[in-house]
C-alpha positions as CSV (number, residue, x, y, z in Angstrom):
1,X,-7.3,-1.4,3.2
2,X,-11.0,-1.9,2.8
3,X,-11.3,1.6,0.8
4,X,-8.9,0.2,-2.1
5,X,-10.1,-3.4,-2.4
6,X,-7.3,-4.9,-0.5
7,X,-7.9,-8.0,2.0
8,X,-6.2,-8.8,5.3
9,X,-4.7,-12.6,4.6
10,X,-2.5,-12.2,8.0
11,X,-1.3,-10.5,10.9
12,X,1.8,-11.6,12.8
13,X,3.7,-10.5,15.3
14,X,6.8,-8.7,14.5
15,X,10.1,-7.8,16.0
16,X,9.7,-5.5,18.9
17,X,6.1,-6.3,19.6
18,X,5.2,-5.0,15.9
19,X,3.0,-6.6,13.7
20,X,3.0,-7.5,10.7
21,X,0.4,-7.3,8.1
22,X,0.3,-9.3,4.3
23,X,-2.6,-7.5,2.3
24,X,-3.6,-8.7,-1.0
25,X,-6.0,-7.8,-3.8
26,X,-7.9,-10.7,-3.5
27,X,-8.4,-13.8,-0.9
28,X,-6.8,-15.8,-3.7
29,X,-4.1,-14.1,-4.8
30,X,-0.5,-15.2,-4.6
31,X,0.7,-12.0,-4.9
32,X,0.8,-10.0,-1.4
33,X,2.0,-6.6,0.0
34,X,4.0,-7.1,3.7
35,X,3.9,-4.2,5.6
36,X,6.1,-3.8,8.0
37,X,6.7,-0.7,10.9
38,X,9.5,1.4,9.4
39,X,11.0,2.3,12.7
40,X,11.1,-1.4,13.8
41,X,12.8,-2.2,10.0
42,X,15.4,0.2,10.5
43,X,16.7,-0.2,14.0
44,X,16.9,-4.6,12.8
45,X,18.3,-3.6,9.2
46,X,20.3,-0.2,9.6
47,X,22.0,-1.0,6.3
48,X,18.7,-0.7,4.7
49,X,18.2,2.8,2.8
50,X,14.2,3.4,4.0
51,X,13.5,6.3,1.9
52,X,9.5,7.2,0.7
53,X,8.8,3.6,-0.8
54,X,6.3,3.6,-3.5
55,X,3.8,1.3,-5.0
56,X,2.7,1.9,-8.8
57,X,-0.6,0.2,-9.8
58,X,-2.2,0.0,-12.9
59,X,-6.0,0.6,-14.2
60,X,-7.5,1.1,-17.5
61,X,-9.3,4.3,-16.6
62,X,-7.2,6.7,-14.3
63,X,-9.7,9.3,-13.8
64,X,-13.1,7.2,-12.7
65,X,-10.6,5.2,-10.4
66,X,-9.1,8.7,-8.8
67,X,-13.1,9.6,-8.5
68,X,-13.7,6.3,-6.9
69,X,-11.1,6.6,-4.7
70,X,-12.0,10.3,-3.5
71,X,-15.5,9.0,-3.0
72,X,-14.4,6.2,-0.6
73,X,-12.4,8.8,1.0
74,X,-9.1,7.6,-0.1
75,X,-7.0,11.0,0.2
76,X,-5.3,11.3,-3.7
77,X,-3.1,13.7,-5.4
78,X,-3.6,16.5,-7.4
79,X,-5.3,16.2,-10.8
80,X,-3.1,16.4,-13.4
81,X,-4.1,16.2,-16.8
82,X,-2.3,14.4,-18.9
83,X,-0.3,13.4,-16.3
84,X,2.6,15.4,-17.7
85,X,2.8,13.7,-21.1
């Protein structure tokens, strides 16, 4: 969380004893990521399909922000040029 910029608004408790966590990229934000444990999700939603989820996120200069992240030890892809385009 701390490595990408992200801050902790709240923790709650969740089903099962889980917790909950809202992240979000700034203490102001309205906008806010809820992570929730998968195991937990599935066995109070089985209907759910809980494949890989994924997150896209944009910057204006892929490269320095993938060195950024490797520096604060953020584990990234592979570098691909071009990024298949």
């Amino acid at each position: 969380m701390d490595k990408l910029g992200f801050t902790l608004k709240q923790t709650m408790p969740g089903p099962d004893g889980a917790n909950i966590f809202v992240l979000s990229p700034t203490p102001e934000a309205e906008t806010a990521i809820v992570l929730l444990d998968k195991e937990v999700v599935a066995a109070c939603s089985p209907e759910l399909v809980l494949a890989t989820p994924s997150l896209m996120f944009h910057c204006d200069d892929v490269a320095l922000k993938r060195e950024e992240l490797l520096k604060a030890g953020v584990h990234v892809g592979a570098n691909r040029k071009n990024f298949g385009l």
